[in-house]
Every structure is written in structure tokens, then in C-alpha cells.
C-alpha positions as CSV (number, residue, x, y, z in Angstrom):
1,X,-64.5,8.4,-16.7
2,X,-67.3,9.1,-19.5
3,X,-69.4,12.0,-18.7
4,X,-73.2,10.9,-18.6
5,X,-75.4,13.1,-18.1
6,X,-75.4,17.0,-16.4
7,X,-78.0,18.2,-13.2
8,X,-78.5,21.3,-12.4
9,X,-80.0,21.2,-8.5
10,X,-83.6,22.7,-7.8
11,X,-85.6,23.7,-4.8
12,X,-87.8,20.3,-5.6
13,X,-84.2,18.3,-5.3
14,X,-83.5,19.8,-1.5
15,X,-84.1,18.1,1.7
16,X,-84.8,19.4,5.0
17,X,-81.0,20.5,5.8
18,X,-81.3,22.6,2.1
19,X,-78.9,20.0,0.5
20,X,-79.6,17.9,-2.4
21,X,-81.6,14.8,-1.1
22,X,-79.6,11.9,-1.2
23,X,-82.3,9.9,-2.8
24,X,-82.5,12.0,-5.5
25,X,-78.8,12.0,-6.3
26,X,-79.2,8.3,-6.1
27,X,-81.9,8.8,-8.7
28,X,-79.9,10.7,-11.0
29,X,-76.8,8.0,-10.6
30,X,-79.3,5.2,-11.2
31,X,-80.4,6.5,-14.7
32,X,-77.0,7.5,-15.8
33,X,-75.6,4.0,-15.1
34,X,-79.1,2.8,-16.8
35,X,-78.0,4.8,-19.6
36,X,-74.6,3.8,-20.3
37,X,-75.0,0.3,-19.6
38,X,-77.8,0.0,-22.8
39,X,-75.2,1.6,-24.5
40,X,-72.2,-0.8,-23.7
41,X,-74.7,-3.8,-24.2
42,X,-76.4,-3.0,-26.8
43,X,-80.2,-3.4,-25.2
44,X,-82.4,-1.2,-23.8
45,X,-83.7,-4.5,-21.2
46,X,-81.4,-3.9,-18.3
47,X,-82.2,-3.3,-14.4
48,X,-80.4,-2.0,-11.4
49,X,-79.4,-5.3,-9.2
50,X,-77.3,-3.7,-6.9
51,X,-75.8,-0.3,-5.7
52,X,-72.4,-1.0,-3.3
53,X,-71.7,1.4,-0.5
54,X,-72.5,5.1,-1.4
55,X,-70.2,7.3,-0.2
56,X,-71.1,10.6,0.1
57,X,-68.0,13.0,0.4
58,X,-69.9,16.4,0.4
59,X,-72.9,18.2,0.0
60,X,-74.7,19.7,-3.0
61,X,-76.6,23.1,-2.9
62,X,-79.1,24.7,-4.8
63,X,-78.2,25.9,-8.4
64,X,-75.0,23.9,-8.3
65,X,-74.2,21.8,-11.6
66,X,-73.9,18.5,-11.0
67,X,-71.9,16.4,-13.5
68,X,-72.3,12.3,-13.4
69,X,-69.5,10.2,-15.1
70,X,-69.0,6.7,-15.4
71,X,-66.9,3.8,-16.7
72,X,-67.4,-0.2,-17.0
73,X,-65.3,-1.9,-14.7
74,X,-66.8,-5.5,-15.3
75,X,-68.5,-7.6,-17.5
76,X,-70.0,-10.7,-16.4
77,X,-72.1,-13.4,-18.5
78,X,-75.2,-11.5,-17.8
79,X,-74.1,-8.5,-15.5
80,X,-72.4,-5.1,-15.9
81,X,-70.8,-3.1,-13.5
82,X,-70.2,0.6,-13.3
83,X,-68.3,2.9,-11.2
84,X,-70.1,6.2,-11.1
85,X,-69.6,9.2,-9.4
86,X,-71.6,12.7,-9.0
87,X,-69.1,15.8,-9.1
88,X,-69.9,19.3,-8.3
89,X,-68.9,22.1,-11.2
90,X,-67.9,25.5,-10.7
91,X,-69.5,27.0,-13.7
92,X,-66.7,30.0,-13.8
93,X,-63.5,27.8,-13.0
94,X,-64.6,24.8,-14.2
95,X,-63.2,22.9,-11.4
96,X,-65.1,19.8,-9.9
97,X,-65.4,18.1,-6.3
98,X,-66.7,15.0,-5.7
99,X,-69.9,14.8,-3.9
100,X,-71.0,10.8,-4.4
101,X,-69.1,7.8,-5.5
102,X,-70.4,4.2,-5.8
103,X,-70.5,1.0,-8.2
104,X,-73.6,-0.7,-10.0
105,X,-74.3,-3.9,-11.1
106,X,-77.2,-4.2,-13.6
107,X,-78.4,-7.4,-15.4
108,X,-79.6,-8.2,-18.6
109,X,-83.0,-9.8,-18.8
110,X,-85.6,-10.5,-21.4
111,X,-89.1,-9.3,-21.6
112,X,-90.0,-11.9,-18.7
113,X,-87.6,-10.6,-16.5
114,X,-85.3,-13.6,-16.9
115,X,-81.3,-12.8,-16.8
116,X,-80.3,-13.1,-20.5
117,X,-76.6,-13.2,-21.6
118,X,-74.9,-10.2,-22.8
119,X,-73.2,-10.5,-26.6
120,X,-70.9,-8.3,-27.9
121,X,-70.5,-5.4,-25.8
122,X,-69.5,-2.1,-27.3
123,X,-66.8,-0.4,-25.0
124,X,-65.8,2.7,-26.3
């Protein structure tokens, strides 16, 4: 998997148990997957249609690093879909566990909104 993009976890990102809020991990995996998917297609005109069953295998805690990876798993005429998963990092060993794993299918459209057909992805 492709490393997207890097978190570090903040008082403002806790919820009420002092974990990281699930909503703003799923905030944080939203944009990443926004992020690579412009890249694969080519266009920045892409939205989230669907996030499949997030599983959530441990908790985050304040000042832990979290890393977000990704890779495309499928293509469709107007759809991409991601796998994407949040691991934690020990800054000193540098070893990682997995905290959140999912898949996300974003579309394609035009500036109306409408679905448009994606052409000549770049996977890398």
C-alpha cells in the first residue's frame, strides 16, 4: 500500500473515552482516498459514493502518529475503489498496528454532478 498522508492525533481529535473520534479518523481516510483517487484519474471532480464496513481493530491516543496508506483495487467505467487503512506508528521503533481498515468507491462526475467516464488512469 502507498502511504497518503501522516496525522498526528490532537486533544480536538478525542472523544469522550480520550480516543481518537471515529468520525474524525473517517475524516482523515475520506481525504486521503480523495487524494489518491485525483491522482490515479487524473481529475480533481471526484466524490466519496460509498465507504464499506469500517473496521476498527484498536484505538488511537493522543500524540500518536497516524499513518494512512492506500492502493486501487478497482476501476470501473466511472468509479474507483480504494482499500485504505489508518496504522498507528511508534516514532522510536517504527513499528505500526492497524487501527482502521475499509474500502471506498468514489465516482467521477462533471461540474453538474453527473457521473463522467474515467480515461486513462495513471497507476503507479
Amino acid at each position: 500500500m502507498k502511504l497518503i498522508s501522516t496525522h498526528t492525533v490532537m486533544t480536538s481529535d478525542l472523544g469522550v473515552r480520550g480516543n481518537l473520534f471515529g468520525g474524525q479518523l473517517l475524516a482523515w481516510l475520506d481525504l486521503a482516498a480523495a487524494a489518491l483517487a485525483v491522482q490515479v484519474i487524473k481529475s480533481p471532480n471526484v466524490l466519496t459514493v460509498k465507504f464499506s464496513e469500517c473496521i476498527f481493530h484498536r484505538p488511537a491516543k493522543i500524540n500518536n502518529l497516524i499513518k494512512i496508506y492506500g492502493d486501487v483495487t478497482h476501476i470501473g467505467r466511472t468509479s474507483i475503489t480504494l482499500a485504505v487503512e489508518a496504522r498507528r506508528r511508534d516514532v522510536v521503533s517504527g513499528e505500526e498496528d492497524l487501527v482502521c481498515s475499509t474500502s471506498v468507491v468514489l465516482v467521477q462526475i462533471d461540474e453538474n454532478g453527473t457521473p463522467v467516464e474515467i480515461k486513462e488512469p495513471r497507476l503507479e
